[in-house]
SEDO-174071 format. One record per residue (C-alpha): residue number from 1; z, y, x. Coordinates in steps of 0.001 Angstrom, whole numbers, plus 524288, in hexadecimal, padded with zeros to 5 digits. Layout:
<zamars>
  seq     c3     c2     c1
  NUM      Z      Y      X
...
</zamars>
This chain:
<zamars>
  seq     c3     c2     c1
    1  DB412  26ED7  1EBE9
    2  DBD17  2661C  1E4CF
    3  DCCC8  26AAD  1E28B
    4  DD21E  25DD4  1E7EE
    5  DDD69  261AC  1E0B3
    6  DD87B  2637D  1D35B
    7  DCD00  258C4  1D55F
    8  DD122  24DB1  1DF7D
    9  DC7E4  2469A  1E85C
   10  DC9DB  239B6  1E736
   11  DD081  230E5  1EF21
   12  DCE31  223D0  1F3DB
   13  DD946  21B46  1F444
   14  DDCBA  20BE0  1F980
   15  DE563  209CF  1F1B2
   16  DE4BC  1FFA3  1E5CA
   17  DE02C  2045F  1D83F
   18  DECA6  207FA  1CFF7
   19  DE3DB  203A0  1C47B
   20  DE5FE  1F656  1C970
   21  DF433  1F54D  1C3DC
   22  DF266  1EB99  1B8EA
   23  DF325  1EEFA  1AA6A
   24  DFE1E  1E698  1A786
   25  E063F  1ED51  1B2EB
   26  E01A5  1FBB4  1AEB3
   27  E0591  1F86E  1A109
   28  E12F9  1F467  1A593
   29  E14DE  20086  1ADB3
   30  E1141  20974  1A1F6
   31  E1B93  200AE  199FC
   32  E25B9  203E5  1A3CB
   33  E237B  21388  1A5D7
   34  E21C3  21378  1958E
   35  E3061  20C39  19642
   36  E362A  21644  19F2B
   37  E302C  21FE4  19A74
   38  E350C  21EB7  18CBB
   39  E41F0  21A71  190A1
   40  E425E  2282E  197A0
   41  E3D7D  22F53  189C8
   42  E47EA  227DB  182BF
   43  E52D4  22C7E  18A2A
   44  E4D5D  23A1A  188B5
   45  E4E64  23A4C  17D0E
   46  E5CF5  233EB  17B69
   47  E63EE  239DE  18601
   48  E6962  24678  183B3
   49  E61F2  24FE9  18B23
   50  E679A  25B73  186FA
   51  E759F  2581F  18BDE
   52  E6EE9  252AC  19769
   53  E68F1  25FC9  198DD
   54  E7649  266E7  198E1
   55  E7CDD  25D66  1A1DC
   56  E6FD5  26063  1ABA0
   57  E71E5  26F84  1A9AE
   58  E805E  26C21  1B17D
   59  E7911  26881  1BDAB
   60  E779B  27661  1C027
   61  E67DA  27D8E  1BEE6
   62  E6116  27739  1CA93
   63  E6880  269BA  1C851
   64  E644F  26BC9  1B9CD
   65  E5625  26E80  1BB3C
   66  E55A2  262D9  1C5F1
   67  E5D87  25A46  1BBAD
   68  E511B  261E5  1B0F3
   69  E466F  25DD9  1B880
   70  E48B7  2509D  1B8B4
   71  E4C6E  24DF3  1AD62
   72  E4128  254AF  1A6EC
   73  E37BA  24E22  1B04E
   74  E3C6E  24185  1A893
   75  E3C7F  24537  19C10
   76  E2F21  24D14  19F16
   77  E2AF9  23CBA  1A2C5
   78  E2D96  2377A  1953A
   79  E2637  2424C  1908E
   80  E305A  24A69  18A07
   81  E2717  258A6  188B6
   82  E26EE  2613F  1957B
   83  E2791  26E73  18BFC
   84  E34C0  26A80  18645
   85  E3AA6  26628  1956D
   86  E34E8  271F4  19B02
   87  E3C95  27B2E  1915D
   88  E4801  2742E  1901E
   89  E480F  275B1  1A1A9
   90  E4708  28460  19E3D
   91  E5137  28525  1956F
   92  E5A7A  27F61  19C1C
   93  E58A1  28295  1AA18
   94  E51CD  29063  1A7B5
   95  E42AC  29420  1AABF
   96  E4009  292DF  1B83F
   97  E498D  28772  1BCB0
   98  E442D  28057  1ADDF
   99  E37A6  28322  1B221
  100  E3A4F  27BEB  1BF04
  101  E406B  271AF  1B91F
  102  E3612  26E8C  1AF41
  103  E2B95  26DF5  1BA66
  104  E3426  26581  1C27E
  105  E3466  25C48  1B556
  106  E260B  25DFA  1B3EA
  107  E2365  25902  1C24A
  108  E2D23  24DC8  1C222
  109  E2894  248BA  1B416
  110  E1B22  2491A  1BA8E
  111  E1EF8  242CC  1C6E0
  112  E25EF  237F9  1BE60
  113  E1B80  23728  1B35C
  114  E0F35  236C6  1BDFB
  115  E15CC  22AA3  1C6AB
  116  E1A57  223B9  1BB27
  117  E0C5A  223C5  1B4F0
  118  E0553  22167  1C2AD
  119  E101D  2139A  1C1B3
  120  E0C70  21009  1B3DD
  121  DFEC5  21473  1B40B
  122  DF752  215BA  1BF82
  123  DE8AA  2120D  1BEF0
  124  DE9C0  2101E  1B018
  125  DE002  218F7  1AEC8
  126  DD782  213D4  1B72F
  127  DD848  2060D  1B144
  128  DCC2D  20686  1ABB8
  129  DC229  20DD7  1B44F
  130  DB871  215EE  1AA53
  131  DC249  217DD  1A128
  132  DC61A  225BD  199DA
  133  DD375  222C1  1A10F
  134  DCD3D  2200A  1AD04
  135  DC4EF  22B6B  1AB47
  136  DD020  233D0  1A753
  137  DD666  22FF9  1B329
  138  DCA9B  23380  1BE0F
  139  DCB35  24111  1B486
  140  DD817  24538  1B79C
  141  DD6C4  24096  1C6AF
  142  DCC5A  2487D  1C964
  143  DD1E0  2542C  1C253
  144  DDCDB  252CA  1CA60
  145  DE7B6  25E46  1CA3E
  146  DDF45  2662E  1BE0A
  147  DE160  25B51  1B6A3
  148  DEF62  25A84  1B6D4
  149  DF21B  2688D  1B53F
  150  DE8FA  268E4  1A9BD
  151  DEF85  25B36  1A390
  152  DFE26  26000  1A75A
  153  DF9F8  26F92  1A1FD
  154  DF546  268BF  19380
  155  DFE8D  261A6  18B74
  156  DF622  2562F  18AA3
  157  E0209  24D21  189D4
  158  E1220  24B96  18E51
  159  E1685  2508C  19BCA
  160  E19F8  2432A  19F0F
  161  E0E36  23B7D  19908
  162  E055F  242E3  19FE0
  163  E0AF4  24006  1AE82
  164  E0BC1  22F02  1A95B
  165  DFCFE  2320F  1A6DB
  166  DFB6A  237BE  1B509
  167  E0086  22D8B  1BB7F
  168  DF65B  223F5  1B577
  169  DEA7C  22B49  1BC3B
  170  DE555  22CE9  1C867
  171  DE7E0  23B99  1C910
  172  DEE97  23E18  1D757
  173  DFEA2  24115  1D4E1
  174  DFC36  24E32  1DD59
  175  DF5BB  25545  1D524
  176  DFBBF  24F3A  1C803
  177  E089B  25422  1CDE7
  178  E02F1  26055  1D0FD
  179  DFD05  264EC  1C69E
  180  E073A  26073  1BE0B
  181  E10C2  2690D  1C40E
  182  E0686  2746E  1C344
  183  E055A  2731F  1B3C6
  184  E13BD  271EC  1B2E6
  185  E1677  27E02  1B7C3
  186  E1215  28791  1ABB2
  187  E17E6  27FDC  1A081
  188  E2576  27C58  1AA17
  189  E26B4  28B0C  1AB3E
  190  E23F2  290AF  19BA3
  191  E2B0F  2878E  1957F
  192  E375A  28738  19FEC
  193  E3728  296E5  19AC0
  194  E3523  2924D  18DD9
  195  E412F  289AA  18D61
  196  E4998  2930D  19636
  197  E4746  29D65  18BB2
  198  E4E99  29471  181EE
  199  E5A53  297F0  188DC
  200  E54CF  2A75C  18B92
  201  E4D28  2AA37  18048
  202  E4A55  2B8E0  18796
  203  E4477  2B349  19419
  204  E3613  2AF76  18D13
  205  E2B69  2B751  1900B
  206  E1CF5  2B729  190AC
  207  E1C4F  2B155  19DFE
  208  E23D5  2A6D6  198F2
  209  E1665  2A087  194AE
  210  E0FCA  2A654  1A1B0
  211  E1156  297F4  1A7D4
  212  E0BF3  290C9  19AAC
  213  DFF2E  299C0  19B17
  214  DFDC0  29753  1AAD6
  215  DFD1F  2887C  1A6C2
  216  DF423  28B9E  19B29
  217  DEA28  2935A  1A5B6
  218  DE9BF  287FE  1AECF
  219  DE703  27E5D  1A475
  220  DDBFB  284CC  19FBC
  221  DD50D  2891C  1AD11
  222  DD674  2791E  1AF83
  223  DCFA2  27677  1A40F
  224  DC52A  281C1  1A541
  225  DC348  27CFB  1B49D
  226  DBFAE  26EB2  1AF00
  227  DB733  27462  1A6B8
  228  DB093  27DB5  1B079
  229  DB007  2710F  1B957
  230  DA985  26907  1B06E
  231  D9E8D  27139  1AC53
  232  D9B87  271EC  1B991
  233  D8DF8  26CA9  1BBB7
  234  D8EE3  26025  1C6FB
  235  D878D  2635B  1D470
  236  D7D18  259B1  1D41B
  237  D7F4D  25087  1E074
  238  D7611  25267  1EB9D
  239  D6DAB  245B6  1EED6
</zamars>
């Protein structure tokens, strides 16, 4: 029996082929994101984020890690590395609430990063059927939920590049959101310690990388599954 969850039936739908969009139009909507986009990594890297960071502290701890979030959900977007936001949330706001805060950033640069790639993208891969792309694409669809945790768990590419590259296939938001948030979790938690020890040098301890190695064991019963799965001889189909 099939995990509709990790491989999706799929579905017939009446509406019009997103692969449709002309070329010239696509190519203008990848020209805009790439314009806000690095308008947004400019002013990252101009404005001064560590006074900004002390004026947020003022708002008081759950006004702060609100004020966190967000603000590391952008800069997550214009793919400023998820390690150094994650520690930075735990050494300001502490373990748990920077732990918190650096999954809420996680989510909302996904959210942002999926939608703004489905806009640009959509279809793109699908613009010429037989295609690796195209093939790439039915991959990841029918993998569903396995293959997100297992692209999210490896550091394959940025945090933010990887949800614009999302957005372009035809894998169902769902289960990109999902499993997203699931590989978040390990890294948002060892690294929030991580960066809250900065400030308390004496609260590491081995369990501090309990989270990191939870992530490790997932990715690697993923991959061992496919594996399992493909060797797996094909029932011949009755005539």
């Amino acid at each position: 029996m099939t995990d509709t969850m990790i491989a999706p039936a799929p579905v017939v739908s009446a509406s019009p082929s997103p692969s449709s969009l002309g070329w010239k139009r696509r190519l203008i909507r990848f020209a805009v994101l790439g314009v806000v986009v690095g308008g947004l990594a400019f002013a990252a890297a101009v404005l001064p984020l560590r006074e900004i960071g002390d004026a947020v502290m003022m708002l008081g701890r759950t006004g702060a890690a609100v004020a966190i979030a967000v603000v590391g959900g952008l800069l997550l977007s214009v793919m400023v590395p998820r390690t150094a936001i994650t520690i930075a949330c735990g050494a300001l706001l502490g373990a748990a609430t920077g732990a918190a805060a650096a999954l809420a950033a996680a989510v909302i640069a996904a959210i942002a990063t999926y939608y703004a790639g489905r806009w640009a993208g959509r279809g793109a891969l699908k613009a010429k059927s037989g295609s690796k792309l195209a093939r790439l694409d039915g991959w990841l669809d029918k993998r569903g939920l396995s293959a997100v945790l297992l692209v999210r768990l490896l550091p394959l590419a940025p945090y933010g590049l990887v949800g614009y590259a999302y957005g372009t296939t035809s894998v169902c938001r769902k289960r990109y959101l999902l499993g997203t948030t699931l590989a978040a979790i390990p890294s948002a938690i060892s690294y929030a310690v991580i960066g809250a020890a900065v400030t308390k040098p004496h609260s590491m301890s081995p369990l501090t990388l309990a989270p990191a190695l939870v992530g490790f064991a997932l990715t690697t019963a993923i991959v061992w599954r496919w594996k399992r799965s493909a060797r797996r001889p094909t029932a011949p189909v009755a005539a």
